[in-house]
C-alpha positions in Angstrom: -106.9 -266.4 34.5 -106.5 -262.6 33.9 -110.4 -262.2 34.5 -109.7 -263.5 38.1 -106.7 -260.8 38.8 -108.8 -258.2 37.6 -111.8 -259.6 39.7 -109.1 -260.2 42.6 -108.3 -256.0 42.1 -112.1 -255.3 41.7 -111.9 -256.5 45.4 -109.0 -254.4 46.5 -110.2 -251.7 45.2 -114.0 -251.9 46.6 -112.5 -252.3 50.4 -109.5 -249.7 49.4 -112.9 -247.4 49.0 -114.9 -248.9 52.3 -111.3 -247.9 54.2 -111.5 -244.3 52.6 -115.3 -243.7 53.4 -114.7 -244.9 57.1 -111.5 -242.7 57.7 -113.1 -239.4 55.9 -116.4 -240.6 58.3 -118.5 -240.0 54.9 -122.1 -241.8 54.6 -121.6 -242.8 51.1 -119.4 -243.0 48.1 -120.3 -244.0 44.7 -117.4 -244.7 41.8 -117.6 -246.0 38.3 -114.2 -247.6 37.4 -113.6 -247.6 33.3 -111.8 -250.6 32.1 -112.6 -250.2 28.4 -115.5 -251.3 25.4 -118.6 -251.9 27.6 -116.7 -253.4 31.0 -116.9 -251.5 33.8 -117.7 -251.6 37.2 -120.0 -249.4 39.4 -119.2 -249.8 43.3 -121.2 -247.8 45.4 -120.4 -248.0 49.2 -123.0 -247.1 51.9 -123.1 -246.6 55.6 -126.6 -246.9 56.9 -125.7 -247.5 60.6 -124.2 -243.4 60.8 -127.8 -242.4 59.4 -129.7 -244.4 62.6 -126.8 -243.4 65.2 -127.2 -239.7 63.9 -130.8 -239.9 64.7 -130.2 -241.8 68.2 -127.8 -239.4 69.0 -129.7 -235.8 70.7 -131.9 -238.4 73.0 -128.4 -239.0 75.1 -127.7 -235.2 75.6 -131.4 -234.0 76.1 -131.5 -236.5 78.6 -128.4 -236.0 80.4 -129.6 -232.0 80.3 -131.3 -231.1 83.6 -133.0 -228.4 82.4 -133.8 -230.8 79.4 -135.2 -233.4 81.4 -138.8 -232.8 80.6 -138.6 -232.4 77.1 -136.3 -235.5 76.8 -139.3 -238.1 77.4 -141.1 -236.6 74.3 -138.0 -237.2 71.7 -137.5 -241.1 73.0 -141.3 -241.5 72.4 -140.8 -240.2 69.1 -137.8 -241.9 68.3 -139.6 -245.4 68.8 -142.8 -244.5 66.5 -140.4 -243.1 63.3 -140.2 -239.3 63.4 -139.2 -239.5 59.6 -143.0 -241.4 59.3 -144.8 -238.4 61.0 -146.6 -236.3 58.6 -145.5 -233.1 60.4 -142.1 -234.1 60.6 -139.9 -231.0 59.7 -136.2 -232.7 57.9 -133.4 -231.0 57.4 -132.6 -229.5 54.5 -128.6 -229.6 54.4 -125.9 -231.3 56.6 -124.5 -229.2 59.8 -124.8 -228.4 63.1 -128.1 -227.6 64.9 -128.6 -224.7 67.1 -131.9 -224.4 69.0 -131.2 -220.8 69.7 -129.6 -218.3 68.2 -126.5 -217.7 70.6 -125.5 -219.7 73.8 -127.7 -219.2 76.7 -130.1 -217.5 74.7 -134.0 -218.3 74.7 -134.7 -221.3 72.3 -136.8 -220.5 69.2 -139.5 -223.3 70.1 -140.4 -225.3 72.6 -142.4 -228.2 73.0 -146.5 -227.2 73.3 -145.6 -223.7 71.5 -147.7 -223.1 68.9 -145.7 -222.0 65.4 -146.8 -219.9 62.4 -145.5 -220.7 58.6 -142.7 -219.2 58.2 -141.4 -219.0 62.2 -138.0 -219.8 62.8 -137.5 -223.1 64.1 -133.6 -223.7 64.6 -130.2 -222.8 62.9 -128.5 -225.0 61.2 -124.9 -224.3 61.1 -123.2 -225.1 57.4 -119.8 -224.4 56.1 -120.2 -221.1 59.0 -122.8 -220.3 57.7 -126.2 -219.9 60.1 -129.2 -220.9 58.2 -132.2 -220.3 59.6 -135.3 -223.5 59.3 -138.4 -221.5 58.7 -141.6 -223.5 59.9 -143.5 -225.0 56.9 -147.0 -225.0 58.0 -148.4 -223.3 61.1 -149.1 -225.9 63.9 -147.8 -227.0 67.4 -144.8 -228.5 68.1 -145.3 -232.0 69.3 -141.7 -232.8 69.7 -138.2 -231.4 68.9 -135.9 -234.6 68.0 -132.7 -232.8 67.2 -130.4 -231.8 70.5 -129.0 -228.4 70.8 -125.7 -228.5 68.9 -125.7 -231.5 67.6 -124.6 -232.9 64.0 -127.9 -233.7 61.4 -127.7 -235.4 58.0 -129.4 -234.2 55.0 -133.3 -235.2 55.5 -132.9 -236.2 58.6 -135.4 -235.5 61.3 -136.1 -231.9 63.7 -138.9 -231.3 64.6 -142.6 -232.8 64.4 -144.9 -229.7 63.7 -149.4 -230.9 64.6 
């Protein structure tokens, strides 16, 4: 009987930690609980659907951009064959907020069809008020840019796809 209780507060506690990662809008959470002489339990709690609506996300304001328009078709396209696949996919390297220039109303960095040295900035990305500057990895042509000006981006998660 005292193995079910315990098993019933395994329970609690795993949704007590869904609840937390869903109000503190975190992606994941992982917690090993102690109970003693080999028992314990590992719970590790996931959100996978923020990962896909973080990368659905800068379609909708490109698109509802009108000097965007243009551009907006390319990032859709992309979003259907799996930026993340693409060889020259640049990802990011920390979780912020994306600038595609460096102030408001300034000149982006890149545009679609420009062609990009190593080392060129491609974006900001804004962390803890911090700007951190994306260098290009690899000298190419920008085939698309996925990420929408000011928008939120994961760790690894798709910018830019660099030809």
């Amino acid at each position: 009987m005292s193995k079910e209780r315990s098993h019933d507060g395994d329970v609690d506690f795993i949704r007590a930690l869904a609840e937390l990662l869903r109000e503190n809008d975190l992606t994941e959470l992982e917690v090993i609980r102690e109970y003693g002489d080999n028992d314990s339990l590992n719970v590790r709690v996931s959100r996978q659907q923020q990962i896909v609506q973080t990368m659905a996300m800068p379609a909708a304001p490109a698109a509802a951009a009108p000097a965007a328009a243009p551009a907006a078709a390319a990032p859709v396209a992309a979003a259907n064959d799996d930026p993340a696949s693409h060889p020259g996919t640049v990802t990011s390297p920390m979780v912020g907020t994306a600038y595609l220039a460096a102030e408001p109303g300034a000149a982006p960095f890149v545009t679609v069809g420009q062609t990009v040295n190593e080392g060129d900035t491609l974006l900001i990305i804004e962390a803890m008020k911090t700007m951190n500057q994306i260098p290009s990895p690899k000298s190419g042509k920008i085939k698309t840019i996925i990420v929408a000006d000011g928008s939120p981006v994961d760790f690894g998660a798709p910018l830019v796809i660099i030809e």
